[in-house]
C-alpha positions in Angstrom: 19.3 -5.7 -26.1 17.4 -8.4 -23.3 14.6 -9.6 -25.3 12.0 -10.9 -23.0 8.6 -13.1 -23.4 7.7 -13.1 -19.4 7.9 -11.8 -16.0 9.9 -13.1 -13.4 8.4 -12.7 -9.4 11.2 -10.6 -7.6 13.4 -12.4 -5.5 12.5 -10.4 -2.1 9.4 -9.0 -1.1 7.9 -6.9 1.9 5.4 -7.6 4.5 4.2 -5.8 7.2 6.2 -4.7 10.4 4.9 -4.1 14.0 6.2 -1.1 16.0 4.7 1.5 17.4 4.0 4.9 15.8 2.2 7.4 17.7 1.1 9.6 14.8 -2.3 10.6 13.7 -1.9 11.4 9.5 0.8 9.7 6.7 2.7 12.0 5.8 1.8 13.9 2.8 3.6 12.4 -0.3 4.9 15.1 -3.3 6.8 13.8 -7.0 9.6 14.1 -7.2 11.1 16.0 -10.4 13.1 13.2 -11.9 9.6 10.9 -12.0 7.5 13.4 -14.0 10.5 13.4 -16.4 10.9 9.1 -16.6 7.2 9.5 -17.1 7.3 11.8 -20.2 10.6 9.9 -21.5 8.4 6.5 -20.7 5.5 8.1 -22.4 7.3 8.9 -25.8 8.5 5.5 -26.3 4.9 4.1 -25.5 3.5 6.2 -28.1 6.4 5.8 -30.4 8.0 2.1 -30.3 5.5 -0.3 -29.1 4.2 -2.7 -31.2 0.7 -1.8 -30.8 1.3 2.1 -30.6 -1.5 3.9 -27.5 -1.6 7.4 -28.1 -1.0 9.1 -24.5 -4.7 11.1 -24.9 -8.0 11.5 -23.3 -9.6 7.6 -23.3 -5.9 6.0 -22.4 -6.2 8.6 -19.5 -9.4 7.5 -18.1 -8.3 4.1 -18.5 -5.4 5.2 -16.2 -7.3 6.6 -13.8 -9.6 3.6 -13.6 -6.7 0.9 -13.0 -4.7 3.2 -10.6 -7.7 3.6 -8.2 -8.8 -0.4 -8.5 -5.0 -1.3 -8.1 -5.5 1.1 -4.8 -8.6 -0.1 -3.4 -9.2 -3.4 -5.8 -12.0 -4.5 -2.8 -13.9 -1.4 -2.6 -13.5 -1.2 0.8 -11.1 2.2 1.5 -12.9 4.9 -1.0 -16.4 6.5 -1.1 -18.6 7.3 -4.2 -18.1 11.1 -3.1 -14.3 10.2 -3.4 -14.5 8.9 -6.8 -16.6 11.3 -7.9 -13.4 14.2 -7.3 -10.9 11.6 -8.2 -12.8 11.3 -11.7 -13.1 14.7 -12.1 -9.7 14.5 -12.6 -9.9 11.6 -15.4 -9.0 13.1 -19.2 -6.5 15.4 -17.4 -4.0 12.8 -16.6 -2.2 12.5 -20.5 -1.5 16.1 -20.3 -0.3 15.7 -16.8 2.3 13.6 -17.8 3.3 15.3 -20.7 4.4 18.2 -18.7 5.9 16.2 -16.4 3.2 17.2 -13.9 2.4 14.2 -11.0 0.2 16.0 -9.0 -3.3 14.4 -9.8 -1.6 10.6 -8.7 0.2 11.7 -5.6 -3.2 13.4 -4.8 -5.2 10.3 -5.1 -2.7 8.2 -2.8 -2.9 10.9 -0.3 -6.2 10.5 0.6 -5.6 6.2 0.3 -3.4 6.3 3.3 -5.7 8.3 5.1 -8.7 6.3 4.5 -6.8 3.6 5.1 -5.5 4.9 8.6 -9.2 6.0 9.0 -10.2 2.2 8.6 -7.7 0.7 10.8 -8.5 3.0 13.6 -12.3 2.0 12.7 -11.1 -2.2 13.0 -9.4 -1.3 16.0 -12.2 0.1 17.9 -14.9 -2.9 16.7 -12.6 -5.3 18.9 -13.7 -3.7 22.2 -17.0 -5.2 21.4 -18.1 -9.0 21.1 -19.9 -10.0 18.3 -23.2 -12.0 17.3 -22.1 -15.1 15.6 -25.6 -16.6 16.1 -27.1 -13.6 13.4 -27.5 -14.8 10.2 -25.2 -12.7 8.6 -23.0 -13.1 5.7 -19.8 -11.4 3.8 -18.9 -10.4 0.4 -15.5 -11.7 -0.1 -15.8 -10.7 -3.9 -16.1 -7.2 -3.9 -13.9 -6.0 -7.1 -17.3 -4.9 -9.0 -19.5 -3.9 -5.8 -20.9 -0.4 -6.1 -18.7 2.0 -4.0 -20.1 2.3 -0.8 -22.3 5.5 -0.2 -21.7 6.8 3.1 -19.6 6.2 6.4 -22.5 4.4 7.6 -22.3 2.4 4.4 -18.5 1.5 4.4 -18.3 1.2 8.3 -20.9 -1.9 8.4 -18.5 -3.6 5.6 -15.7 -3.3 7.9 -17.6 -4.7 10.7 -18.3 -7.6 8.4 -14.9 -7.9 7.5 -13.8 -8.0 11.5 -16.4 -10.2 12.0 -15.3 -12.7 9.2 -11.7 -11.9 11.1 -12.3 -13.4 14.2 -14.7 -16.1 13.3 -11.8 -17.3 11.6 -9.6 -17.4 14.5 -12.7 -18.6 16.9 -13.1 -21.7 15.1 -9.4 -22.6 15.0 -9.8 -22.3 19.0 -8.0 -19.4 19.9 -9.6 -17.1 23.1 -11.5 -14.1 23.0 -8.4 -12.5 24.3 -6.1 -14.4 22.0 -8.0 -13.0 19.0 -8.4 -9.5 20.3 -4.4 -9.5 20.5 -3.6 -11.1 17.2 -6.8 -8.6 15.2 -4.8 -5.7 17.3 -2.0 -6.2 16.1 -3.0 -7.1 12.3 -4.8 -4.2 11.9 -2.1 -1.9 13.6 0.3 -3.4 11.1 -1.6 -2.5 8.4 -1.8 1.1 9.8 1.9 1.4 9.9 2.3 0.6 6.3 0.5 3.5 5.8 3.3 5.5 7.5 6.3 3.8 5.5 5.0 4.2 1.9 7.2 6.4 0.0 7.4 8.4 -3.0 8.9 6.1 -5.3 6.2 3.6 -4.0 3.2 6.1 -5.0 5.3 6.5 -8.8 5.6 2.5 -9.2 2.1 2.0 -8.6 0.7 5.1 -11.2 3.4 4.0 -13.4 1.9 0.1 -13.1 -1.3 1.8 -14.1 -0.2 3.4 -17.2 1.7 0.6 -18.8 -0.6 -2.0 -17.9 -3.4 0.3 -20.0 -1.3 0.5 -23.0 -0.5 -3.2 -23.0 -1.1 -6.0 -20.1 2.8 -7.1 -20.5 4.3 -3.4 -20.7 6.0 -2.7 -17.1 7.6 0.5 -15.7 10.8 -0.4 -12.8 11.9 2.2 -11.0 15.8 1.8 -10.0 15.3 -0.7 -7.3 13.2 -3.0 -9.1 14.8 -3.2 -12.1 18.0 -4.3 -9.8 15.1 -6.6 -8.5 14.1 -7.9 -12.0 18.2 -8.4 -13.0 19.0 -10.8 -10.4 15.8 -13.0 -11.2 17.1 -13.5 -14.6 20.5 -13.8 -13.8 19.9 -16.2 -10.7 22.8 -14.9 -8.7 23.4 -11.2 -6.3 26.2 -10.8 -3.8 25.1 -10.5 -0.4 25.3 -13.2 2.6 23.0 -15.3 1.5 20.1 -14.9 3.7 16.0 -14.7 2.8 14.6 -12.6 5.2 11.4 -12.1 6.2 9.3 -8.9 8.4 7.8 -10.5 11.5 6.7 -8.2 14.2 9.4 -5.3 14.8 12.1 -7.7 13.1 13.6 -8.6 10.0 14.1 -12.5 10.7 16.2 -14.8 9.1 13.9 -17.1 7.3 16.5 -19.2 5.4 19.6 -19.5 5.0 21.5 -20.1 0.8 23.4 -23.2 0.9 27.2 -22.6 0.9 26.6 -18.8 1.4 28.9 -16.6 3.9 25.6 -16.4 6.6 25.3 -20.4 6.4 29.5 -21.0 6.1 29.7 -18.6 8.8 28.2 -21.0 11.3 27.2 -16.9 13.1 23.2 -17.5 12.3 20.1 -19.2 12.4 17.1 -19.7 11.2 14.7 -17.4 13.3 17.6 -14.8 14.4 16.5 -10.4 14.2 18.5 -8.6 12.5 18.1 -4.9 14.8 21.1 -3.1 13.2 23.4 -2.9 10.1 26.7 -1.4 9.9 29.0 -1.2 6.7 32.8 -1.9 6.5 34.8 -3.4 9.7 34.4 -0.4 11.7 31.6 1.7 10.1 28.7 2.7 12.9 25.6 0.3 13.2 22.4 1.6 11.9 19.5 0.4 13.7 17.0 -1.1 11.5 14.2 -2.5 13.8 10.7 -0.9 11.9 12.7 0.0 8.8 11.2 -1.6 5.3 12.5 -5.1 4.5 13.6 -3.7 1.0 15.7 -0.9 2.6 17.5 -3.4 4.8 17.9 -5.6 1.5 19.4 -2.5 0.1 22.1 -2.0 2.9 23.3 -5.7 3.2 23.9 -6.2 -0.3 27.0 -4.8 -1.5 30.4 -5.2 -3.1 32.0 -9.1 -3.4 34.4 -8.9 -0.6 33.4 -6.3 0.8 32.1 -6.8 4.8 28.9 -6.2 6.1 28.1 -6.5 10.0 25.1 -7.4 11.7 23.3 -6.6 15.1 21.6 -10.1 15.8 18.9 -10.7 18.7 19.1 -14.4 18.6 16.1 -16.3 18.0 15.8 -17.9 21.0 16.3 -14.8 23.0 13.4 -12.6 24.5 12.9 -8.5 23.5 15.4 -7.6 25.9 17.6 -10.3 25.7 21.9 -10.4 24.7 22.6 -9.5 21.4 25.5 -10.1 19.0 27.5 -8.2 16.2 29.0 -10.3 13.6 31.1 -9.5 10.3 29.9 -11.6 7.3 32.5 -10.9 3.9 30.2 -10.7 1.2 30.0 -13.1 -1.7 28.3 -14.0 -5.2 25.0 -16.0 -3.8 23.4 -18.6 -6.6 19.5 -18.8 -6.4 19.8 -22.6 -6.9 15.6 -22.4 -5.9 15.0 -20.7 -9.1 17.1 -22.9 -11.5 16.3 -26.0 -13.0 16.4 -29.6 -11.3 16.1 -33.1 -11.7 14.6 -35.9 -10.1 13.9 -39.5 -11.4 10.0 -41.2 -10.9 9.6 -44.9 -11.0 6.7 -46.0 -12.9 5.2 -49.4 -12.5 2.9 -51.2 -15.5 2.3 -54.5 -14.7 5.8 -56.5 -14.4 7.6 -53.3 -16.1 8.8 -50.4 -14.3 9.6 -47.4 -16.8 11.8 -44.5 -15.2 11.1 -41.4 -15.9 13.4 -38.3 -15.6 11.4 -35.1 -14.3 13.7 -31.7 -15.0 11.3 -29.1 -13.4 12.6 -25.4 -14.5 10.7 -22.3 -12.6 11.4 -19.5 -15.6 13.5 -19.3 -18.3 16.4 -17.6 -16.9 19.6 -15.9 -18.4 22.7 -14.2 -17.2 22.3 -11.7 -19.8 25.9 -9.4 -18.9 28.2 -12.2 -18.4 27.0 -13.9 -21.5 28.0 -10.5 -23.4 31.0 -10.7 -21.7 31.9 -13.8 -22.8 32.0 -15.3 -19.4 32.6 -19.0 -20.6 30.5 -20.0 -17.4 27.5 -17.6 -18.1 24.4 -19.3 -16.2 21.1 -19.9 -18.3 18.5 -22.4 -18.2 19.2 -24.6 -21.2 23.0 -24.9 -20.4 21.5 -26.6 -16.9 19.1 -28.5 -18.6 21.5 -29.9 -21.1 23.6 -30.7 -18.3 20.7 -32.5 -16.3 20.3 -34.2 -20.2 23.6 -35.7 -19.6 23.0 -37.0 -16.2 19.5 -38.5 -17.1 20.7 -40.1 -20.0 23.8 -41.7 -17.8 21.2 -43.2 -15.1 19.6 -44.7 -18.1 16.1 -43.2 -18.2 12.9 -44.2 -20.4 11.8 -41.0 -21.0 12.2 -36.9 -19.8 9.6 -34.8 -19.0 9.9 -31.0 -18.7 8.0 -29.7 -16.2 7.0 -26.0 -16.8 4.2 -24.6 -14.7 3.7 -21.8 -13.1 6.8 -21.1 -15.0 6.3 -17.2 -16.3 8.9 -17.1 -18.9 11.8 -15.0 -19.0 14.9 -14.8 -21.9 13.9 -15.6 -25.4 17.3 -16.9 -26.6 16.8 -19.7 -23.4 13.5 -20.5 -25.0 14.9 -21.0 -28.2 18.2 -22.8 -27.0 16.1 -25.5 -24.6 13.7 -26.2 -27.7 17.2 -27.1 -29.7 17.6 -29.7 -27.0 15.1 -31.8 -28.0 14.7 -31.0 -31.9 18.3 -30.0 -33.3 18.7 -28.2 -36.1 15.6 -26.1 -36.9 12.7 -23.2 -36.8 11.7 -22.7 -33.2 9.4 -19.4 -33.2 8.1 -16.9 -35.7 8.4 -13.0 -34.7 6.2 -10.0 -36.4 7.3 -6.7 -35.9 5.6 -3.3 -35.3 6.2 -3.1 -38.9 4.8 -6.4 -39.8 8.2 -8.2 -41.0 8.0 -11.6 -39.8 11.6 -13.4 -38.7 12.2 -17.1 -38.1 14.0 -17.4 -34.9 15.9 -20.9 -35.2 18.3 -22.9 -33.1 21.7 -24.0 -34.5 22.0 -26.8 -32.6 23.8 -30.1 -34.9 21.6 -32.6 -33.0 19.2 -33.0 -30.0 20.8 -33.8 -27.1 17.9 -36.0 -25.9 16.2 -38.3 -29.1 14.0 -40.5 -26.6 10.5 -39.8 -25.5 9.7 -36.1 -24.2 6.8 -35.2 -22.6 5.6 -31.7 -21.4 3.7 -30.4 -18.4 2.2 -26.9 -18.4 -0.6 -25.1 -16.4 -2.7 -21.8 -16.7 0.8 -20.3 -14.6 2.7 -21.0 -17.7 3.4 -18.4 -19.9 5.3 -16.7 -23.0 8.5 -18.4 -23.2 7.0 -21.5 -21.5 4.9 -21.4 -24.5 7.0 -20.8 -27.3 8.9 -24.5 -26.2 5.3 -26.8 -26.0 4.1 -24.9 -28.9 7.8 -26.2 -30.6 7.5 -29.6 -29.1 3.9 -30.1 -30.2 4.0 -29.0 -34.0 7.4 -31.2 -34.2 5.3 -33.9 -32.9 8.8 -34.3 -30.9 6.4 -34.6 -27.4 3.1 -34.8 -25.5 2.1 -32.0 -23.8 -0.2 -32.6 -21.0 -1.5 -30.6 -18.4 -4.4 -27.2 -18.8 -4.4 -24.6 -21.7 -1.5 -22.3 -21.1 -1.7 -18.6 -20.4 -2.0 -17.1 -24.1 1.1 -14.9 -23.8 2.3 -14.5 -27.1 4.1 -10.5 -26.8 7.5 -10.7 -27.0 9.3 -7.9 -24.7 12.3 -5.7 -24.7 14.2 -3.8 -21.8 14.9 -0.1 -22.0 17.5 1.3 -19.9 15.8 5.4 -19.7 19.3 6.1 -18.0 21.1 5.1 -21.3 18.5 6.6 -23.7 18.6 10.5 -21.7 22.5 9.8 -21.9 22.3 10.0 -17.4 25.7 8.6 -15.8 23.4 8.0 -12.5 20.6 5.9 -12.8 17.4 7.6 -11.9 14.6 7.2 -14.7 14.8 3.3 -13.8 13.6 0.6 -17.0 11.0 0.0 -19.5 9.7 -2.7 -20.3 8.4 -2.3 -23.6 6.1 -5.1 -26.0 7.9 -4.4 -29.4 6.6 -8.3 -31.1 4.2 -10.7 -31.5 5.4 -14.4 -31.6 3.8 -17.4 -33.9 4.2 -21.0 -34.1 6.0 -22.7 -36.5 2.9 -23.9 -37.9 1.7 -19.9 -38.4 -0.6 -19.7 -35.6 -0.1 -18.1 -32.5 -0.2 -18.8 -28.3 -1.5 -14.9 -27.9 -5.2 -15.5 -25.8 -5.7 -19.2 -26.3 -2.4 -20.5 -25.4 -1.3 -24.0 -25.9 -3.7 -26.7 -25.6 -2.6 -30.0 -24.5 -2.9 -33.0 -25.9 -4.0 -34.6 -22.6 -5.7 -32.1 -20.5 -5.7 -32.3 -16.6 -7.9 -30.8 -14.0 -7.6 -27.5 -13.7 -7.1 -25.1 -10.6 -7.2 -21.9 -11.9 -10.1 -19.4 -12.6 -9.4 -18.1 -16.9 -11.7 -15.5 -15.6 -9.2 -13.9 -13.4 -6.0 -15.5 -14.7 -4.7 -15.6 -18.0 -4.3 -13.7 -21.1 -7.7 -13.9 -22.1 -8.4 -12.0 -18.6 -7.0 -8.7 -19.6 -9.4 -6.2 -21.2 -6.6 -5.0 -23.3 -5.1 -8.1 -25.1 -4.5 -8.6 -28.4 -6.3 -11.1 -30.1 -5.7 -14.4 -32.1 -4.6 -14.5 -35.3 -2.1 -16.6 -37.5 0.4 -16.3 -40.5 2.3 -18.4 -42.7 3.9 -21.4 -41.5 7.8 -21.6 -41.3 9.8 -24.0 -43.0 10.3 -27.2 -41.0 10.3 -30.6 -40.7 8.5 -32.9 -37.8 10.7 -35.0 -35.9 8.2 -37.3 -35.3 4.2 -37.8 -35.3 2.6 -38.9 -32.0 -1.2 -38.1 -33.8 -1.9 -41.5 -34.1 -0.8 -42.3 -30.2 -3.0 -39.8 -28.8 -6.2 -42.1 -28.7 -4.3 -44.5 -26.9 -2.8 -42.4 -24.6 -5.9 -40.6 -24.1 -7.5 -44.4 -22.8 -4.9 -45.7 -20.8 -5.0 -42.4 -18.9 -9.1 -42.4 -18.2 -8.7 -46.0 -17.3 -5.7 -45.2 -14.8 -7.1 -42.4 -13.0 -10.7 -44.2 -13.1 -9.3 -46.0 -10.1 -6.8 -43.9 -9.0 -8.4 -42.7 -4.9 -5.4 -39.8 -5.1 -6.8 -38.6 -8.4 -10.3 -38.7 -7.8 -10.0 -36.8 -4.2 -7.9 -33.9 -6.5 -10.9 -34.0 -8.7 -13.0 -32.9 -5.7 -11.0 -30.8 -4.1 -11.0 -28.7 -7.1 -14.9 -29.1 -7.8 -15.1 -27.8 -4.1 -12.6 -24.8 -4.9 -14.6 -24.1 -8.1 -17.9 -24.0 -5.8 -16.2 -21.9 -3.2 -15.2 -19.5 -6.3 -18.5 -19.0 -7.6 -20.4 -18.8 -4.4 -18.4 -15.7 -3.5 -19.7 -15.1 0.0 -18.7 -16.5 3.4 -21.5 -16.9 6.1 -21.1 -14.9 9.7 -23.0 -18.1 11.4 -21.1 -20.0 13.9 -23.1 -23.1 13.3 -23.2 -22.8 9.8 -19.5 -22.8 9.6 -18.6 -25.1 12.1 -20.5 -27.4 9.9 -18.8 -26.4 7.3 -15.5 -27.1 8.6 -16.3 -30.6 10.3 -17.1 -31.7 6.7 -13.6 -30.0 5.6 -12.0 -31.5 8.4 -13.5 -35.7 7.3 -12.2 -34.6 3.9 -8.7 -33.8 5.1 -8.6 -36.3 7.2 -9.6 -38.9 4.9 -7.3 -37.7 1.7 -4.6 -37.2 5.1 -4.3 -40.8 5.3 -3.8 -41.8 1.3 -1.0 -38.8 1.1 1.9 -40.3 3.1 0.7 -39.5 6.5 1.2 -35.8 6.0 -2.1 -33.9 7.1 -2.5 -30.7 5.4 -4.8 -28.7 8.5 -7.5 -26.6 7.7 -7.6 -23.1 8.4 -6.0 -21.6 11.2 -7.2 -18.2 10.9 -3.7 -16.8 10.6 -1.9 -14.7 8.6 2.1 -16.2 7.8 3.7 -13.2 9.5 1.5 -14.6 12.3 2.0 -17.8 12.7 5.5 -18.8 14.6 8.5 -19.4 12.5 8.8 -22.9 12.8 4.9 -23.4 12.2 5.4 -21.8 9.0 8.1 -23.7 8.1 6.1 -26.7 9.2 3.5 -26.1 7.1 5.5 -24.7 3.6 7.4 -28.7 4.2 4.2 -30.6 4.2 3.2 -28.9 1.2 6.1 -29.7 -0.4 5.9 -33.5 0.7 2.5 -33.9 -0.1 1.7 -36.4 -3.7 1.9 -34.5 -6.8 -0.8 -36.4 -8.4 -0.2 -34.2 -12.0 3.6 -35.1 -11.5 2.8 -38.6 -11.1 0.0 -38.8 -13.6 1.8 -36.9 -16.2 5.0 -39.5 -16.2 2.8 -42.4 -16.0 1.5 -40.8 -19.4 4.4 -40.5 -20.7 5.9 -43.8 -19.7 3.3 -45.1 -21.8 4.1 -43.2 -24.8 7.7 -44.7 -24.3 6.0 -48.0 -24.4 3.8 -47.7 -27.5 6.6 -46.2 -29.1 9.3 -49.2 -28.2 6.2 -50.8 -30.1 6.3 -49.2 -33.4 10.3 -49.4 -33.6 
């Protein structure tokens, strides 16, 4: 069984493609048979085996109804009153719906989204034949997830001429030409029409499954076949293909990177920027042309078999529409997601006439090659295994102190949570777990010794969540670490991983994965992360909005509560440090420009936030932007030279390649002031604690 306490993001997603379709209505989207029965099999364990048990009835199916229109339309801007009116007519029928395996009333609802949505795009498209009044006072509602639904045609058309408006006043006062913008809107909007054409019916199911699980329990999740090959390699870190990411840009799939010491980068065949147009299988199997076909289904035809061959149609990047193209054979191979796994740098930090290193180990999600570690595969990948090994590397270069950087880190594998904790406090209780029947187990890590004794120190934001949380929870009631950072996510539902196949006894896969909340985890200390998370014991501004993100966001979570403490013994007691710690950082970041300027810039986010409404004026928001511009300029010339722009207007499928690129690089060069600030912190916990020895 793969116990879980987080969700990965899915290696590959798809954007928008280009070409043209000359057809007036989506097609019409039925069920299939096999998803009314994963939907009755999903329901029975919902209702059955979750550890907070929703019975599948009348309120649970208005709730359903409810999320699977607002994850449709979350903007209000596709759907009439009149339309929600029939939908809801609809609303307590849905539970018996899926008891008879009956998906009618949800393939019903999407059917008239893709034609409200062709409906609007055609509506976009038309307002760009006419120039607009930027001198009008005239603002938009960029917040519009508890408007009213708009009541007429009249109603909803003026919104989307607000929101065209808002389009290519963006793109005016980046300095592109009334022509340049008509072409670029064009093309957006025509893009978005297409979608409509592409969505399938597996896509209609994910999205009405999404809304039931996410009503019984915010971390319950339904994967259809595809994604729960999706969700494997995230936890696993490694799929065989050629070791490409690709990306949808125009009428291509483009080569947006290439995997270090894959066959595509070995290969010296391909580059950054090249189109993929066709895909053949085998040495001498026929090419299918892919240009317009969904970036997941081209995923789906290039991954294959280790050793097996795979050839590609390439337009070269540099080459125009109608330009030479070339076929190349690529021999697939096992590709490691080295993005995703954990890594290691070292940060000086300066204190007078001392200079403390400090070893950083940042880890994106607790990840865990769940199969080969059943199999016994000696060489199984997880992340403690590469954070012990980074351990042994930091503790070579002779480092003061290691801090573990985990935000925005989701969570993932349980066992890696546990395992990672052992690291750092040997021998010991790690987590508590209660049951749907209330029996509470220890979970504990066997570990003889740490393999790091010296100073620890912890970095977590609102992005980090469940098993993220069980490890600073650990850290902090051993009094092993500071934790610094914002209050974590509040995720404290452990997770499970049904295989439906297995359960109907199917040799084929086709009722796809559930993932199923079956615990609720506790500290050591007998409280719990669920809703308030971890607080830090020096907090750091804060980026994120808890009214829209986190645990205490959901409508549905559980709330706190606490139990008995395990049996354990502190490693240490850092209590009577905080003060300290707590001065030397106000006093540091008192005069620290870098610091202060991240201050604003989030004060100025925060503001944005609440305002919740952009203005139509030209000369209000060329004002606007001049003092944007001053700031960027100003924070431009304190942050290594790298200037971060301002707002281009653009979407990223819109910008050229190598803009993007660009762009994603200075992002990634730019200070870290919570990095820095947060080993500075913990450099001087090293120091006061070289004091007490």
């Amino acid at each position: 069984m793969r116990i879980l306490c987080g969700v990965l993001g899915l290696f590959l997603a798809f954007a928008s493609s280009a070409y043209a379709l000359e057809v007036e209505s989506p097609p019409v989207l039925a069920p299939q048979k096999q998803q009314g029965q994963a939907a009755s099999l999903s329901a029975q364990f919902l209702t059955r085996f979750g550890y907070r048990p929703v019975p599948l009835d009348d309120a649970l199916s208005a709730k359903i109804m409810n999320r699977y229109i607002k994850s449709l339309d979350p903007d209000r801007m596709m759907f009439l009153q009149a339309d929600i009116d029939t939908f809801m007519t609809n609303s307590t029928k849905i539970d018996d719906a899926i008891k008879r395996e009956d998906l009618r009333i949800p393939f019903s609802i999407f059917n008239v989204y893709e034609e409200r949505v062709v409906g609007r795009m055609q509506y976009a498209r038309s307002l760009l034949k006419q120039n607009f009044d930027f001198s009008a006072q005239e603002s938009y509602a960029v917040l519009r997830d508890e408007a009213p639904w708009p009541q007429s045609e009249a109603e909803i058309d003026d919104l989307w001429r607000k929101r065209v408006k808002g389009d290519w006043l963006r793109l005016k006062l980046a300095g592109k030409t009334d022509a340049a913008i008509r072409d670029t809107l064009d093309k957006r909007y025509q893009n978005s029409l297409e979608r409509a054409f592409k969505y399938k019916s597996e896509d209609v199911f994910q999205s009405f499954m999404d809304a039931y699980t996410t009503s019984v329990d915010p971390h319950t999740d339904y994967f259809g076949a595809r994604a729960a090959a999706e969700f494997d390699i995230s936890m696993k870190l490694s799929l065989v293909g050629i070791g490409a990411v690709l990306q949808e840009r125009d009428d291509y799939t483009t080569i947006r990177e290439l995997v270090p010491g894959g066959p595509a980068q070995l290969s010296g065949k391909l580059s950054v920027g090249d189109r993929i147009t066709g895909v053949g299988q085998g040495k001498d199997g026929p090419v299918k042309e892919v240009v317009g076909t969904r970036l997941d289904e081209i995923v789906q035809l290039i991954r294959g078999k280790k050793g097996s061959v795979v050839r590609l149609d390439i337009l070269p990047a540099d080459a125009g529409p109608d330009g030479g193209h070339r076929l190349i054979s690529l021999t697939r191979d096992k590709i490691s997601l080295e993005k995703q796994a954990a890594k290691k740098i070292i940060l000086p930090v300066k204190e007078g006439t001392v200079t403390r290193r400090i070893g950083v180990i940042t880890l994106p999600a607790f990840y865990e090659d769940f199969e080969a570690r059943r199999k016994g595969d000696p060489d199984y990948r997880s992340a403690s295994r590469d954070v012990a090994k980074l351990l042994g590397e930091l503790k070579q270069d002779g480092v003061d102190g290691v801090m573990i950087d985990l935000r925005d880190n989701g969570g993932g594998s349980l066992t890696e949570a546990i395992e990672l904790t052992g690291l750092f406090v040997g021998k010991g209780p790690v987590v508590q777990q209660r049951g749907a029947n209330g029996k509470v187990e220890v979970e504990s890590d066997d570990l003889p010794k740490p393999a790091w004794t010296g100073p620890v120190g912890v970095l977590i934001n609102r992005g980090s969540a469940s098993a993220s949380e069980i490890f600073a929870a650990a850290i902090q009631d051993y009094g092993r670490g500071v934790i610094v950072g914002e209050p974590s996510f509040g995720k404290g539902t452990v997770q499970t991983v049904v295989n439906l196949d297995k359960a109907a006894y199917n040799s084929k896969p086709k009722f796809g994965e559930l993932k199923l909340t079956i615990a609720q985890f506790f500290r050591v200390d007998g409280g719990t992360t669920q809703l308030r998370g971890v607080t830090p014991d020096i907090s750091l501004p804060s980026l994120s909005d808890p009214k829209t993100f986190g645990e205490a966001s959901y409508d549905n979570a559980l709330p706190w509560t606490q139990i008995k403490p395990a049996r354990y013994v502190p490693s240490g007691n850092l209590t009577a440090l905080l003060p300290k710690l707590q001065s030397l950082h106000d006093n540091r970041v008192q005069n620290d420009q870098d610091f202060q300027r991240f201050v604003e810039d989030i004060a100025q986010l925060k503001a944005q936030r609440e305002k919740g409404v952009v203005s139509l004026n030209l000369t209000e928001r060329r004002n606007e932007m001049a003092a944007q511009a001053a700031r960027l300029k100003e924070r431009a010339q304190t942050n290594g030279g790298v200037d971060l722009g301002g707002d281009d207007g653009l979407q990223a499928d819109e910008r050229s390649l190598s803009a993007e690129i660009a762009m994603e690089n200075a992002r990634k060069n730019a200070k870290d002031v919570l990095l820095n600030e947060t080993a500075a912190i913990l450099a001087d916990a090293a120091g006061l604690q070289e004091g007490m020895q």
